[in-house]
N, C-alpha and C positions, 0 to 999 in steps of 0.2 A: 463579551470577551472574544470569541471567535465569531466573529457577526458574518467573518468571508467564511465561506464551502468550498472544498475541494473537493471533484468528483474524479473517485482513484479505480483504474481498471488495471484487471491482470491478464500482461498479453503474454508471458512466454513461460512455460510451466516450470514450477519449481522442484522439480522432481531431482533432477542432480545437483539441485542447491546448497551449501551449507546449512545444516542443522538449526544454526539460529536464524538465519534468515527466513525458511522457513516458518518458526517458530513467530517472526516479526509478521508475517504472511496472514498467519491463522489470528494473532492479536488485533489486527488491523482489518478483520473480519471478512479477509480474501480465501477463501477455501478453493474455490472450483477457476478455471481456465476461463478468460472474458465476464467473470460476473464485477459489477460496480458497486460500490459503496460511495459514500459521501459522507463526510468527514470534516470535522472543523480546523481552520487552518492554524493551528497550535504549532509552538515549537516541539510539542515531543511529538504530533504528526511530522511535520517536517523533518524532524530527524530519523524517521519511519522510514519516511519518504526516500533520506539518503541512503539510508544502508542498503535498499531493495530497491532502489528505482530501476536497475537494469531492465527488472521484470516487468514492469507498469509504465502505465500513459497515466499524467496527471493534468487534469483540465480545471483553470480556476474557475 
C-alpha cells in the first residue's frame, strides 16, 4: 500500500504555531527543529503534509 516513502523535515519552529498544528507536528513524529522522519506516502500523510507544510521540506 504505501510502497513510496516520504522523508519529512522540520525547518522552521513551531513555536507560535497554532495549537493543532502543532499537535499534527508531534503525531507525525516531528518534535525537535531539523530532525527527519520517513513516512508512507498515505492520504492521511498527505493531508499531514498540507495543513503543516509551511513548516517542513518534504523529499520523495
Amino acid at each position: 500500500m504505501a510502497d513510496k516513502m516520504l522523508k519529512i523535515t522540520l525547518v522552521k519552529s513551531p513555536i507560535g504555531a497554532v495549537p493543532k498544528h502543532k499537535k499534527t507536528l508531534e503525531a507525525m513524529g516531528l518534535t525537535k527543529m531539523h530532525k527527519t522522519v520517513t513516512l508512507g506516502d498515505t492520504p492521511a500523510v498527505r493531508g499531514q503534509i498540507q495543513q503543516v507544510g509551511y513548516m517542513l521540506k518534504v523529499e520523495e
